[in-house]
C-alpha positions in Angstrom: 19.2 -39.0 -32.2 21.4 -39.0 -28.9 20.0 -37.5 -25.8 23.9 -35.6 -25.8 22.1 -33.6 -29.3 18.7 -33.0 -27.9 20.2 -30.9 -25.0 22.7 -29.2 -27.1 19.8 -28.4 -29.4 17.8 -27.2 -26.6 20.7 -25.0 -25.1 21.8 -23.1 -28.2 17.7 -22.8 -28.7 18.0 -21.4 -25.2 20.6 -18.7 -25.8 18.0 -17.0 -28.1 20.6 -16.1 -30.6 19.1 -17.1 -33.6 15.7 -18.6 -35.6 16.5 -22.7 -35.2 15.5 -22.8 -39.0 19.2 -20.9 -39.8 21.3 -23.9 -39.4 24.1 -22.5 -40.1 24.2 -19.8 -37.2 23.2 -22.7 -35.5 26.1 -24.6 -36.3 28.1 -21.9 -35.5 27.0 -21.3 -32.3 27.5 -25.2 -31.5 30.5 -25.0 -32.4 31.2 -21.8 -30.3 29.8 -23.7 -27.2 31.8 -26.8 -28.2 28.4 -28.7 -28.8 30.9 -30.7 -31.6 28.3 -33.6 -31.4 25.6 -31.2 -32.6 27.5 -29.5 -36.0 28.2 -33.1 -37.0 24.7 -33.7 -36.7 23.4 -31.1 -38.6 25.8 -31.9 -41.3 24.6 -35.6 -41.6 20.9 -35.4 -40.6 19.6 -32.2 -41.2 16.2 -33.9 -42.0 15.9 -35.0 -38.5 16.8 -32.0 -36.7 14.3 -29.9 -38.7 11.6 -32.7 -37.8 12.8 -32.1 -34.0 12.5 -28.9 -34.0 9.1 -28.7 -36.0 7.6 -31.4 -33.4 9.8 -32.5 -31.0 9.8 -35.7 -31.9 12.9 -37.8 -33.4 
């Protein structure tokens, strides 16, 4: 995982608008804050974000 995802995860996490675990308002946020790097992401390796988010590890 790019350092460019962990800090886009961590600032839509920071906005407080929605559980983490709804990846799709997540996505949409992303893509709301032009975090473009992050929906792609979550489309391709959805495994990894959920294990980021669950420990925040990669």
């Amino acid at each position: 995982m790019e350092d460019k995802v962990k800090e886009q995860i961590l600032a839509v996490r920071d906005t407080g608008l929605t559980n983490m675990f709804d990846t799709c308002t997540v996505q949409r946020i992303a893509h709301e804050m032009n975090f473009f790097e992050l929906v792609l992401f979550l489309e391709e390796h959805k495994d990894k974000y959920v294990r980021f988010i669950l420990t925040g590890e990669e």
